[in-house]
mmCIF entry with sequence, helices, sheets and N, C-alpha, C, O atoms, coordinates in Angstrom:
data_MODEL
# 
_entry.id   MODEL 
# 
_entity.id                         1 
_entity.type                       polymer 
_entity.pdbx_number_of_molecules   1 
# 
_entity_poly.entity_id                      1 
_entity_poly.type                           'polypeptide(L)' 
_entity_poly.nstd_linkage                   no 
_entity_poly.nstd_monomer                   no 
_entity_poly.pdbx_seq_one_letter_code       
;(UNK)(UNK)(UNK)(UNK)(UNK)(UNK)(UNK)(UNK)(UNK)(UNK)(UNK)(UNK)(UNK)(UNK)(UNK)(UNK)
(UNK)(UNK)(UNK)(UNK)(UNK)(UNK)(UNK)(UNK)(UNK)(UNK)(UNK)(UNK)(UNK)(UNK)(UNK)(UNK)
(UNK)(UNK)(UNK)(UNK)(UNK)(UNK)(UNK)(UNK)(UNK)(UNK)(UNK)(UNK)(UNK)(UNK)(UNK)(UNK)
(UNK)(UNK)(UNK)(UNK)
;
_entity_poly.pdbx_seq_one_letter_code_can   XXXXXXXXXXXXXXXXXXXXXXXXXXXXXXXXXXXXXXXXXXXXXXXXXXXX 
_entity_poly.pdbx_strand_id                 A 
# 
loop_
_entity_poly_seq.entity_id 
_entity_poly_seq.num 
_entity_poly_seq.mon_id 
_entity_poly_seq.hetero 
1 1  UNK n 
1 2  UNK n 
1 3  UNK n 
1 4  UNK n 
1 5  UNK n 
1 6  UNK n 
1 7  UNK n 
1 8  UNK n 
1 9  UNK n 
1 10 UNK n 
1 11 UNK n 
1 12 UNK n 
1 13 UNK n 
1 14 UNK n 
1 15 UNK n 
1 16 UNK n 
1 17 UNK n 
1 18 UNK n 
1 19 UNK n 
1 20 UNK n 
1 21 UNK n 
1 22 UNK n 
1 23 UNK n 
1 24 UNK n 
1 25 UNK n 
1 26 UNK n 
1 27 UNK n 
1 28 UNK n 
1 29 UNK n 
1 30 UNK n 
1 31 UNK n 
1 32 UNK n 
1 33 UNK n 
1 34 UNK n 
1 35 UNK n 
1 36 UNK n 
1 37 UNK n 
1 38 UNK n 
1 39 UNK n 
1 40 UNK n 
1 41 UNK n 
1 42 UNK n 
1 43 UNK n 
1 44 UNK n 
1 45 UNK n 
1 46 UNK n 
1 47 UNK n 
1 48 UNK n 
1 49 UNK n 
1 50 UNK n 
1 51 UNK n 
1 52 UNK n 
# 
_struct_asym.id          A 
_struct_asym.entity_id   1 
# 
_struct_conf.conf_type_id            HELX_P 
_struct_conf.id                      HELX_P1 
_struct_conf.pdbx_PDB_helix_id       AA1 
_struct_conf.beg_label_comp_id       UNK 
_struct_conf.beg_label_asym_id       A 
_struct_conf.beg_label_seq_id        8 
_struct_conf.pdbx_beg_PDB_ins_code   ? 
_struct_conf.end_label_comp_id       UNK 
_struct_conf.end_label_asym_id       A 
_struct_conf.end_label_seq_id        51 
_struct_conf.pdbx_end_PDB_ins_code   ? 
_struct_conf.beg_auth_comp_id        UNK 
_struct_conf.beg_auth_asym_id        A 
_struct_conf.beg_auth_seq_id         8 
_struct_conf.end_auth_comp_id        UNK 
_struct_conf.end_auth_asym_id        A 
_struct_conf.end_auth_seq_id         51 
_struct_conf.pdbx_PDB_helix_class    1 
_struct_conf.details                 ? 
_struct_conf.pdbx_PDB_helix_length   44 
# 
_struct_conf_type.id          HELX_P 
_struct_conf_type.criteria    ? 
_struct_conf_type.reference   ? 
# 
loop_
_atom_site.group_PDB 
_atom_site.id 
_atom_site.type_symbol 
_atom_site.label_atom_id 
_atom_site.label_alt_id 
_atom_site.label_comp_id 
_atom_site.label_asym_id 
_atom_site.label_entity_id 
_atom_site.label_seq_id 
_atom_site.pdbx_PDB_ins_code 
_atom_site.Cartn_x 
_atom_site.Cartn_y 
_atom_site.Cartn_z 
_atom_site.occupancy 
_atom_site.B_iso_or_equiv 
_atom_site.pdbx_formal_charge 
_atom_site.auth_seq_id 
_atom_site.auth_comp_id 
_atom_site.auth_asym_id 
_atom_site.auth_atom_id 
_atom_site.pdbx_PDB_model_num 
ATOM 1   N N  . UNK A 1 1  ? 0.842   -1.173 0.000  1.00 0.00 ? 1  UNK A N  1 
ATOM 2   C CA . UNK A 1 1  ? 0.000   0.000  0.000  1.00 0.00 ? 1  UNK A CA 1 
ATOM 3   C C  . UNK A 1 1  ? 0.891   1.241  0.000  1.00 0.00 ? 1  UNK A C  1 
ATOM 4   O O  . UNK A 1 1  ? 1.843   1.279  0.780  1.00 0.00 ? 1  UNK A O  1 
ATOM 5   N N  . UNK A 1 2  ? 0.579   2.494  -1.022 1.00 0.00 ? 2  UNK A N  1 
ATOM 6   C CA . UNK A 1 2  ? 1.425   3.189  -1.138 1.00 0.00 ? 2  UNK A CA 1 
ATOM 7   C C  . UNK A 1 2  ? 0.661   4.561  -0.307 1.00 0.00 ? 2  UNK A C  1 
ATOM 8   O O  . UNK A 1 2  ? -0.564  4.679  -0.330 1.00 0.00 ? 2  UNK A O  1 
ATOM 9   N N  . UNK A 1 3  ? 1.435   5.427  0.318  1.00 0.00 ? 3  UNK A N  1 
ATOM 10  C CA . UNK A 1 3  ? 0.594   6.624  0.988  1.00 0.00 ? 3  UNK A CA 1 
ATOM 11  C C  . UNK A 1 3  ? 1.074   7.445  -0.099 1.00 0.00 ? 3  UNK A C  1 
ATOM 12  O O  . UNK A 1 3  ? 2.003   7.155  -0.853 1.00 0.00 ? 3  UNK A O  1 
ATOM 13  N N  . UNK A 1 4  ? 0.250   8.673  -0.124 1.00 0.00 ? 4  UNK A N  1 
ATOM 14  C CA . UNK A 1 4  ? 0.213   9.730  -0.738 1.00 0.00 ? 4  UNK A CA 1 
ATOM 15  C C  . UNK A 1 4  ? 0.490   10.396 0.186  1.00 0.00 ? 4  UNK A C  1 
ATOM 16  O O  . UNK A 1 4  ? -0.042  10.332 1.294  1.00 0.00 ? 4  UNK A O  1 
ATOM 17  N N  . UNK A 1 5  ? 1.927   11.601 -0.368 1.00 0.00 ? 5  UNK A N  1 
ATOM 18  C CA . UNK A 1 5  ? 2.188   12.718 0.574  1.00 0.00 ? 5  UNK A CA 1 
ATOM 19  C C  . UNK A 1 5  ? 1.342   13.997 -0.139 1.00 0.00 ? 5  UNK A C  1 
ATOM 20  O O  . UNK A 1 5  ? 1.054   14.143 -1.327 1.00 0.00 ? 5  UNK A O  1 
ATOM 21  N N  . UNK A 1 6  ? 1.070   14.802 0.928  1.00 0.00 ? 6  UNK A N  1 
ATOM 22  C CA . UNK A 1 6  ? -0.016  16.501 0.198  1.00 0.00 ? 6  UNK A CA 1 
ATOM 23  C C  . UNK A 1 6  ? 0.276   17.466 1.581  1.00 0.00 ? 6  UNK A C  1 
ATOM 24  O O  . UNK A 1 6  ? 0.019   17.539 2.783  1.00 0.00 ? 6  UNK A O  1 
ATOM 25  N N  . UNK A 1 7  ? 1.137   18.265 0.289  1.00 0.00 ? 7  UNK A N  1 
ATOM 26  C CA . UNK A 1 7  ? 1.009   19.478 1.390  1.00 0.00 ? 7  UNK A CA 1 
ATOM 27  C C  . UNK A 1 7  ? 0.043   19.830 2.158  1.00 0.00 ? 7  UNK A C  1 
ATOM 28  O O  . UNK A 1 7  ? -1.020  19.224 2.294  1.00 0.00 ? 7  UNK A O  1 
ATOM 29  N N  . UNK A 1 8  ? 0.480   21.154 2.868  1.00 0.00 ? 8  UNK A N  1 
ATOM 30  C CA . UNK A 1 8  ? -0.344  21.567 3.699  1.00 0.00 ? 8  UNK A CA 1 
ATOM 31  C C  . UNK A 1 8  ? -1.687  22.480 2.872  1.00 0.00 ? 8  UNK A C  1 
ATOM 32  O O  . UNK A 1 8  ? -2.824  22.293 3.304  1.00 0.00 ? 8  UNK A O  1 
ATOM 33  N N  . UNK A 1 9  ? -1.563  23.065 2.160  1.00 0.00 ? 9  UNK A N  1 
ATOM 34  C CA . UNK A 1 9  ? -2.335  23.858 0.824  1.00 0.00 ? 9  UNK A CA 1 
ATOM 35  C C  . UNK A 1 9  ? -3.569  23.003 0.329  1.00 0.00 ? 9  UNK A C  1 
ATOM 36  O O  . UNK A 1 9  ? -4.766  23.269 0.219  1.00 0.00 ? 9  UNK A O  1 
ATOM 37  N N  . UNK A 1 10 ? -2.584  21.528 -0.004 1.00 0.00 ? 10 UNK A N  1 
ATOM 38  C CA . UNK A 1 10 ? -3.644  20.710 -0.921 1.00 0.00 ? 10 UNK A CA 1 
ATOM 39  C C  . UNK A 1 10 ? -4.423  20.263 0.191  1.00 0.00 ? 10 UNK A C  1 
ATOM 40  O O  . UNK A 1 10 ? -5.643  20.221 0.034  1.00 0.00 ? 10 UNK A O  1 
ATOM 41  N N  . UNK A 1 11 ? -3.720  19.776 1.754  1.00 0.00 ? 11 UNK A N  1 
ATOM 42  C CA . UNK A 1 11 ? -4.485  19.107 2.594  1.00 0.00 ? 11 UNK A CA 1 
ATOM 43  C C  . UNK A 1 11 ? -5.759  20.383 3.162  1.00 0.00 ? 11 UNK A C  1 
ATOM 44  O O  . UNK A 1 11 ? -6.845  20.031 3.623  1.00 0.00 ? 11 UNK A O  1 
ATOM 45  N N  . UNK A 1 12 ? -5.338  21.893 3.006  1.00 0.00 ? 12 UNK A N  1 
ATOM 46  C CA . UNK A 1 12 ? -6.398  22.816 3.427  1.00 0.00 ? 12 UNK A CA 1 
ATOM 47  C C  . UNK A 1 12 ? -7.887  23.257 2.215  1.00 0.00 ? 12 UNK A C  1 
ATOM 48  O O  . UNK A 1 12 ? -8.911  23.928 2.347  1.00 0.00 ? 12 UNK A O  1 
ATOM 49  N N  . UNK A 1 13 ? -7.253  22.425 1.039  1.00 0.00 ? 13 UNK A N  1 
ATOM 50  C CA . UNK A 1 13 ? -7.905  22.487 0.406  1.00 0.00 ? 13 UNK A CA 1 
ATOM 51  C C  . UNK A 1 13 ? -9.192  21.656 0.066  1.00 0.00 ? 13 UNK A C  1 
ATOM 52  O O  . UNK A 1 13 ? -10.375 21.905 -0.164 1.00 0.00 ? 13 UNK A O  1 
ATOM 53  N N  . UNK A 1 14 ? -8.403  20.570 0.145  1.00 0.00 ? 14 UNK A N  1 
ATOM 54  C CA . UNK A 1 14 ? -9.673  19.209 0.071  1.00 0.00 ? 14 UNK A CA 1 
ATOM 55  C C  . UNK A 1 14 ? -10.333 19.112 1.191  1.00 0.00 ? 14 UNK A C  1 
ATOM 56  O O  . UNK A 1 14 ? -11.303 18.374 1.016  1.00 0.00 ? 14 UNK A O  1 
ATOM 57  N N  . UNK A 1 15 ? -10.221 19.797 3.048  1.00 0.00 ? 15 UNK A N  1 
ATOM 58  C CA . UNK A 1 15 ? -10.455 19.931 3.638  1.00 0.00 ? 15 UNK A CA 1 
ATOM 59  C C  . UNK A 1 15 ? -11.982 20.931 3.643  1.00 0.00 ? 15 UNK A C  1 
ATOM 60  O O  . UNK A 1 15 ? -13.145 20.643 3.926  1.00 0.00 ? 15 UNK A O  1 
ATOM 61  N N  . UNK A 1 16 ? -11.445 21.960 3.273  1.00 0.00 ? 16 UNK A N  1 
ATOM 62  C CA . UNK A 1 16 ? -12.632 22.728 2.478  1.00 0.00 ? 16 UNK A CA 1 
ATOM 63  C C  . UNK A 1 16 ? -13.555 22.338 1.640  1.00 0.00 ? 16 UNK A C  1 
ATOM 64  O O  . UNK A 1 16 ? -14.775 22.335 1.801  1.00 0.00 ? 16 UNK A O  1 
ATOM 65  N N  . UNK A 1 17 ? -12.922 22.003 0.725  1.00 0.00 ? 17 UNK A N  1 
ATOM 66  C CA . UNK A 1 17 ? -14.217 21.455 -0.098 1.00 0.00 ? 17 UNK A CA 1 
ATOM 67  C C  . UNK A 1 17 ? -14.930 20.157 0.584  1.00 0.00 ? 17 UNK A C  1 
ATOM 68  O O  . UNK A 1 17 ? -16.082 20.011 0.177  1.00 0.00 ? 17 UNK A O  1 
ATOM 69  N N  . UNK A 1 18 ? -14.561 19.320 1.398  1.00 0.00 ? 18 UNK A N  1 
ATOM 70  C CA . UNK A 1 18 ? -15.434 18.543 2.232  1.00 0.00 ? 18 UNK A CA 1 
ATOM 71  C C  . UNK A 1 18 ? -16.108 18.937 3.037  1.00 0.00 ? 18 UNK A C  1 
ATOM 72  O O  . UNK A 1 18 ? -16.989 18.229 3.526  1.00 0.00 ? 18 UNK A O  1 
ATOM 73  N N  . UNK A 1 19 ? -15.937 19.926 3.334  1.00 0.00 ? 19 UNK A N  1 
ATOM 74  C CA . UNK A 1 19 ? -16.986 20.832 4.825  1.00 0.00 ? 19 UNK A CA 1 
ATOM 75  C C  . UNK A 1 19 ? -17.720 22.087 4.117  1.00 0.00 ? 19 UNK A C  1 
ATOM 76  O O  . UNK A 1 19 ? -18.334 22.750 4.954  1.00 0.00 ? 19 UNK A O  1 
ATOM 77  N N  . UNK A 1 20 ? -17.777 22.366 3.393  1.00 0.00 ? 20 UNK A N  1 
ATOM 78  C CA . UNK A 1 20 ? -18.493 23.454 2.283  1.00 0.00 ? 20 UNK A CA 1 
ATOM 79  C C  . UNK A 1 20 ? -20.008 23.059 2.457  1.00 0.00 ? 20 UNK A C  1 
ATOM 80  O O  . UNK A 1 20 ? -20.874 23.811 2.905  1.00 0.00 ? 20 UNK A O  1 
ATOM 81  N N  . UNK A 1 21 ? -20.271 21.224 1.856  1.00 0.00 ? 21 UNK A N  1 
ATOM 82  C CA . UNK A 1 21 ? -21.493 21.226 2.336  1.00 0.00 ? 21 UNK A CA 1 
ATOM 83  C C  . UNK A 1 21 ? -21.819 20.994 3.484  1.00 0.00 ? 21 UNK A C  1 
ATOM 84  O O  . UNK A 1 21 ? -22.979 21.402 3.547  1.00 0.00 ? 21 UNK A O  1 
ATOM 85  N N  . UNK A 1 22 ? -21.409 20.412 4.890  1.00 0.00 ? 22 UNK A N  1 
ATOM 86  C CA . UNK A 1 22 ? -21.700 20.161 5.736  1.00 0.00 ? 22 UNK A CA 1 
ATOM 87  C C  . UNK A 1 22 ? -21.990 21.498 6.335  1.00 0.00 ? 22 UNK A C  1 
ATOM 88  O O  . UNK A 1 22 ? -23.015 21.589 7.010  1.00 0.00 ? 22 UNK A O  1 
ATOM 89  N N  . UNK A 1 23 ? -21.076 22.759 6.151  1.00 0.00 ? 23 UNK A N  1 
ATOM 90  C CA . UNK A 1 23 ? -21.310 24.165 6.521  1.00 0.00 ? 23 UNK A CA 1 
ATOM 91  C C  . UNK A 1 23 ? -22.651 24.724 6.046  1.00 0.00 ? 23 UNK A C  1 
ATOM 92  O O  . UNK A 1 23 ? -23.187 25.686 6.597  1.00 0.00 ? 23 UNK A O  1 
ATOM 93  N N  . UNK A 1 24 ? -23.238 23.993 4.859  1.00 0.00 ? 24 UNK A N  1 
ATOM 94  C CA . UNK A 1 24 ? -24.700 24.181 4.398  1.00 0.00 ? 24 UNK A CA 1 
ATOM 95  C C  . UNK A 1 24 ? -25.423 24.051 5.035  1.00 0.00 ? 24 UNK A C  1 
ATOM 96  O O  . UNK A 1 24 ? -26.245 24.788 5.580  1.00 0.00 ? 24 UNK A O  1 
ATOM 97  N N  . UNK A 1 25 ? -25.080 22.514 5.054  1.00 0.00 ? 25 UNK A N  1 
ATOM 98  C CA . UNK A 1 25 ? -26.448 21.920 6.063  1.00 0.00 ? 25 UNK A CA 1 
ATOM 99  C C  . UNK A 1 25 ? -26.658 22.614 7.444  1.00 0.00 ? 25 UNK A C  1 
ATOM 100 O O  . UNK A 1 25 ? -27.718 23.178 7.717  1.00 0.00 ? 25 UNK A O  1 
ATOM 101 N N  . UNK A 1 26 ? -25.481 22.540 8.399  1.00 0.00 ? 26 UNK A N  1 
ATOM 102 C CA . UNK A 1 26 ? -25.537 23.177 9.220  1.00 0.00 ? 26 UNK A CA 1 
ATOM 103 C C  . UNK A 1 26 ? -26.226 24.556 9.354  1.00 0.00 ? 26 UNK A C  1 
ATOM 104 O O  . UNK A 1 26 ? -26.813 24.714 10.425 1.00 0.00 ? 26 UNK A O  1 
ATOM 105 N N  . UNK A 1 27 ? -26.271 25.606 8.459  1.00 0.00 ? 27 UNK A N  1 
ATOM 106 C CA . UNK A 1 27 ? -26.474 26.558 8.259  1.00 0.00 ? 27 UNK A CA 1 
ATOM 107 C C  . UNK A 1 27 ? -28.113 26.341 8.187  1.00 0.00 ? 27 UNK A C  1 
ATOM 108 O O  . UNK A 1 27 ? -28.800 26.775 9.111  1.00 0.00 ? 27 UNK A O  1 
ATOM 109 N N  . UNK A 1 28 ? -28.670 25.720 7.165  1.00 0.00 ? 28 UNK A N  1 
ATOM 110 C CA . UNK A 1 28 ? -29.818 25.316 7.031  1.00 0.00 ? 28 UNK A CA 1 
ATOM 111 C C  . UNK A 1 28 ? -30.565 24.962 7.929  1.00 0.00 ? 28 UNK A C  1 
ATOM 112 O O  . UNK A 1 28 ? -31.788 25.097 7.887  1.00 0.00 ? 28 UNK A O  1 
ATOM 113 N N  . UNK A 1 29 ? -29.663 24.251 9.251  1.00 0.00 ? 29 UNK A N  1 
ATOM 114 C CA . UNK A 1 29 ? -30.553 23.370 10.573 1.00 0.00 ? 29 UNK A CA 1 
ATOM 115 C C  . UNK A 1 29 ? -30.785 24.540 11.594 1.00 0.00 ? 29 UNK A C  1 
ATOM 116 O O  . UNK A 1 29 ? -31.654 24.420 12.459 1.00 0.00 ? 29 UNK A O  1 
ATOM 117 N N  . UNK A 1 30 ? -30.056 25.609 11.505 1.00 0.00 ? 30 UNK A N  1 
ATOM 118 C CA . UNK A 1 30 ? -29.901 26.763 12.303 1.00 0.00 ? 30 UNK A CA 1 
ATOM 119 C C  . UNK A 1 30 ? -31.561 27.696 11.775 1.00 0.00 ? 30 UNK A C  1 
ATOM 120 O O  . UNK A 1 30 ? -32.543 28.186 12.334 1.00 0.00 ? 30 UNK A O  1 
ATOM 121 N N  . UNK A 1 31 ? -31.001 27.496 10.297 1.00 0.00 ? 31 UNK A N  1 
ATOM 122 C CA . UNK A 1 31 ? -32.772 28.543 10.245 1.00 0.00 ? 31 UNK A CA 1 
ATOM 123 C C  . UNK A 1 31 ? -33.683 27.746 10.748 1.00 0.00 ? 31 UNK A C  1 
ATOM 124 O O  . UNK A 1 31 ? -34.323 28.383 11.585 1.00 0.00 ? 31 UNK A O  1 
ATOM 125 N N  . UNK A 1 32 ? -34.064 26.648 10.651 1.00 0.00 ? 32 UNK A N  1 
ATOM 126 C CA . UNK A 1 32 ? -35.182 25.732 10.572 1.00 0.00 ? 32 UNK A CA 1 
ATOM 127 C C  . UNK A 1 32 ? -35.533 25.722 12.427 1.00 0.00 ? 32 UNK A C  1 
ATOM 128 O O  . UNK A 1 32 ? -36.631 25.708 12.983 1.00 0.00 ? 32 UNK A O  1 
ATOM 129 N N  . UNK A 1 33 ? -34.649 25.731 12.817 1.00 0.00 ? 33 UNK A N  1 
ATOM 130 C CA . UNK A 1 33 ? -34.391 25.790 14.358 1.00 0.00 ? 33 UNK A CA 1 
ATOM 131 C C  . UNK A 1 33 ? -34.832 26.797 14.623 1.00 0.00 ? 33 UNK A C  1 
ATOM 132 O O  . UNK A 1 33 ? -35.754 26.785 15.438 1.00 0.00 ? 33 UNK A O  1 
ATOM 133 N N  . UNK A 1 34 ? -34.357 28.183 14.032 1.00 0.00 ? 34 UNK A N  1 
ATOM 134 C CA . UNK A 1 34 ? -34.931 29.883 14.477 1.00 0.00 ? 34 UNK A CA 1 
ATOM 135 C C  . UNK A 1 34 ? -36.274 30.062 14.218 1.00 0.00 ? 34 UNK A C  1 
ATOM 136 O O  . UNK A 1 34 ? -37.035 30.864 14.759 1.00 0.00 ? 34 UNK A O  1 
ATOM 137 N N  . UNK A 1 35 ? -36.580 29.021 13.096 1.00 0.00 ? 35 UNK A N  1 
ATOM 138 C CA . UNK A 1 35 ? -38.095 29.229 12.789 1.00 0.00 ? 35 UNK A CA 1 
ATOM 139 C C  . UNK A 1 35 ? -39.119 28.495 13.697 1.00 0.00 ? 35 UNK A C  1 
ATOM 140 O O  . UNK A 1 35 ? -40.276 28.878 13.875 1.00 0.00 ? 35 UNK A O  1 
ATOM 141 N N  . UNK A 1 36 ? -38.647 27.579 14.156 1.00 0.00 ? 36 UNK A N  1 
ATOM 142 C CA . UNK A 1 36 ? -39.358 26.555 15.338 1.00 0.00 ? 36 UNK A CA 1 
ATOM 143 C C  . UNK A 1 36 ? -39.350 27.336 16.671 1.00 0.00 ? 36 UNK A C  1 
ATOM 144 O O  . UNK A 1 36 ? -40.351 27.507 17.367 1.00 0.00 ? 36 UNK A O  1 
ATOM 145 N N  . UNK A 1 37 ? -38.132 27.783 16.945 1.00 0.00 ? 37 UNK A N  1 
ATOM 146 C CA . UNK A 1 37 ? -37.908 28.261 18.292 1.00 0.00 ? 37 UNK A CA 1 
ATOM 147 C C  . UNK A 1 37 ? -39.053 29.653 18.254 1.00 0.00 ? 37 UNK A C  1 
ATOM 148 O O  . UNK A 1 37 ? -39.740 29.911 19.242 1.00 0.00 ? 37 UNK A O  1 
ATOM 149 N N  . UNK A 1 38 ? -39.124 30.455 17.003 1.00 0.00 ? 38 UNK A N  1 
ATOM 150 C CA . UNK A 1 38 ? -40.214 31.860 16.984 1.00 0.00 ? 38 UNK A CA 1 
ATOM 151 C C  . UNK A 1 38 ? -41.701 31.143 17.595 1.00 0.00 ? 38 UNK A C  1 
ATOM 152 O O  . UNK A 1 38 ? -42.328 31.475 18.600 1.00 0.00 ? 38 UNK A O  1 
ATOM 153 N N  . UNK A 1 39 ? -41.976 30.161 16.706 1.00 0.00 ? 39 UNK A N  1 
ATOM 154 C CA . UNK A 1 39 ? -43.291 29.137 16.409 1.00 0.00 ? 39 UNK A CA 1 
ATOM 155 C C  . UNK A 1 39 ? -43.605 29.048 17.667 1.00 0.00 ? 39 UNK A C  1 
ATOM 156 O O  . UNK A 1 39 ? -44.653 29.437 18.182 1.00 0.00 ? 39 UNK A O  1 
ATOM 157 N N  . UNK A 1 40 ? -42.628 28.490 18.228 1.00 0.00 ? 40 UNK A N  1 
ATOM 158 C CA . UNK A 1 40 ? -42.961 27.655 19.884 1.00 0.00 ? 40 UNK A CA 1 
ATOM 159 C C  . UNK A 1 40 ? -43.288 29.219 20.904 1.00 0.00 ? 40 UNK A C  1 
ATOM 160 O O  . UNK A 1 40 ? -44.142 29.322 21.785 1.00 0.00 ? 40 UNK A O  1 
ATOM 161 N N  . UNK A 1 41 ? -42.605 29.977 20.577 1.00 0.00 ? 41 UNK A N  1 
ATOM 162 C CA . UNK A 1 41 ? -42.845 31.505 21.399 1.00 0.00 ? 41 UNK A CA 1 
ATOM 163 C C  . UNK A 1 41 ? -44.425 31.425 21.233 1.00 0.00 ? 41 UNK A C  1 
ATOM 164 O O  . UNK A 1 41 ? -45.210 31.110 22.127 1.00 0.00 ? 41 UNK A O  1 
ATOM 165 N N  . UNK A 1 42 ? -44.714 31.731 20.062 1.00 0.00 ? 42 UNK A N  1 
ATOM 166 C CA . UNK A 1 42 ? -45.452 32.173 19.619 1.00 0.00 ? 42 UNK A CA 1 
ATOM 167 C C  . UNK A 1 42 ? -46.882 31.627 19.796 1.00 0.00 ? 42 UNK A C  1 
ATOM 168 O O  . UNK A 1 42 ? -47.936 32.255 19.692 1.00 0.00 ? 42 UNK A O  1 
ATOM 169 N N  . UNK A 1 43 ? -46.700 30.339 20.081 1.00 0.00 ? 43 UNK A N  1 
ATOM 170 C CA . UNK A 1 43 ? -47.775 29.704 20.241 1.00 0.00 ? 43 UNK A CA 1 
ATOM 171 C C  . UNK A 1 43 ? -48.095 29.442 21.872 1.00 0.00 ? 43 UNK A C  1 
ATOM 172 O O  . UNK A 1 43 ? -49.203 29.124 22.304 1.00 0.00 ? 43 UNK A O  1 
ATOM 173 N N  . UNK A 1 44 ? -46.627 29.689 22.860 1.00 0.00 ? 44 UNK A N  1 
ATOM 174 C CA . UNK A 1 44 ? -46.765 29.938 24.254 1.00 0.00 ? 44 UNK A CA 1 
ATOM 175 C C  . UNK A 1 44 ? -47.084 31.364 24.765 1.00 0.00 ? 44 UNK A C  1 
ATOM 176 O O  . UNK A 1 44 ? -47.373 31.786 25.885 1.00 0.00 ? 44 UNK A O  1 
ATOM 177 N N  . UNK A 1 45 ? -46.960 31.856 23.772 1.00 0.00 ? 45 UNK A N  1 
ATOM 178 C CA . UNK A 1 45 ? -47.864 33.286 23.906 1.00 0.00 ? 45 UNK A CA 1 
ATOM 179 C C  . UNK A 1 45 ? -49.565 33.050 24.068 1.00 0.00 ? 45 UNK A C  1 
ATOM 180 O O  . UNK A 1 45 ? -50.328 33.326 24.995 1.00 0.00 ? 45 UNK A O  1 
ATOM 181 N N  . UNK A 1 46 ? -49.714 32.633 23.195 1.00 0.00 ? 46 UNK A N  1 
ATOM 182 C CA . UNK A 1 46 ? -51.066 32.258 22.516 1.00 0.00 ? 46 UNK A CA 1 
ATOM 183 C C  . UNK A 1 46 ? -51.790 31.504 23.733 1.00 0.00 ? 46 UNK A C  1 
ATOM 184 O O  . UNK A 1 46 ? -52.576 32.206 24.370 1.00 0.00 ? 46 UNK A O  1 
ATOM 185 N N  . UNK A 1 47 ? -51.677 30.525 24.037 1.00 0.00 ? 47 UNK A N  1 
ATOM 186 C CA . UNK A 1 47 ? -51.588 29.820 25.300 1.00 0.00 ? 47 UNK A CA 1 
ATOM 187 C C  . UNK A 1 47 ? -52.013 30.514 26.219 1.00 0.00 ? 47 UNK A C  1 
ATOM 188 O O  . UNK A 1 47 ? -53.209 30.576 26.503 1.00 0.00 ? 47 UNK A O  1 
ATOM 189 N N  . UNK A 1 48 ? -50.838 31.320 26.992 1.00 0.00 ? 48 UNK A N  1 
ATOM 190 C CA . UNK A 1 48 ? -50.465 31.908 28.003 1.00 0.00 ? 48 UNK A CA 1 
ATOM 191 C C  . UNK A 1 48 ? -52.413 33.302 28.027 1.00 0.00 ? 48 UNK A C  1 
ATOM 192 O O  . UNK A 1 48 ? -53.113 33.596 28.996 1.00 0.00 ? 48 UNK A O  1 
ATOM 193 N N  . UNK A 1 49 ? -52.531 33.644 26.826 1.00 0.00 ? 49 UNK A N  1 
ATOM 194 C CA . UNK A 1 49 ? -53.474 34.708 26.098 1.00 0.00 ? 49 UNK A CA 1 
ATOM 195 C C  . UNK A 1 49 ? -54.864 33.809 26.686 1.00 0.00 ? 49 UNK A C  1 
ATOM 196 O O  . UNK A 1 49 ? -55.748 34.248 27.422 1.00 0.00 ? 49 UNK A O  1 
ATOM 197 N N  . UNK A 1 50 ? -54.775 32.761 26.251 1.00 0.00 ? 50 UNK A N  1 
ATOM 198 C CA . UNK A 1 50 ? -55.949 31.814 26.059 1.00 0.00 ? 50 UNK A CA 1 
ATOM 199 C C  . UNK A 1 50 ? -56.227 31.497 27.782 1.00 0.00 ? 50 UNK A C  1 
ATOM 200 O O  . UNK A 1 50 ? -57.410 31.334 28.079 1.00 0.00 ? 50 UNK A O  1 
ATOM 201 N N  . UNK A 1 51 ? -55.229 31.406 28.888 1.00 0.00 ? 51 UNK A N  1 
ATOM 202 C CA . UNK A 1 51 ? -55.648 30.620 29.768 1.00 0.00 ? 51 UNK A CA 1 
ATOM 203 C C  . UNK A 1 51 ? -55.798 31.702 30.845 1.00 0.00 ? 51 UNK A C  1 
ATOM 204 O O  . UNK A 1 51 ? -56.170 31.327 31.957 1.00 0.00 ? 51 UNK A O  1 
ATOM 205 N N  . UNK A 1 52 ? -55.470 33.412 30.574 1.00 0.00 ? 52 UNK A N  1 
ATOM 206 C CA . UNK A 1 52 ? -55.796 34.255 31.108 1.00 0.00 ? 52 UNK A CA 1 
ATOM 207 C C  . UNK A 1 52 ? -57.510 34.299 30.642 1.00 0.00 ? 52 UNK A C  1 
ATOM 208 O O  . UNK A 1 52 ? -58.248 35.180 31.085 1.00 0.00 ? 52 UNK A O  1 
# 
């Protein structure tokens, strides 16, 4: 089995491009989360309105 040597450049590179999408997704789970977390306010508002 032969190893491949890679600079530090190529190793910061392919590094990047492997986490590019995971930085998506992540990004994506964050709105979806901000939008749930408003929702849930919003509806313990509502609640809170309703049982006064």
């Amino acid at each position: 089995m032969s190893a491949k040597s890679i600079n530090l450049e190529e190793f910061r590179s392919l590094l990047d491009e492997k986490l590019v999408p995971l930085k998506s997704e992540i990004s994506e789970l964050n709105s979806k989360r901000s939008f749930i977390d408003m929702t849930n306010e919003k509806y313990e508002e509502v609640m809170s309105m309703l049982a006064e």
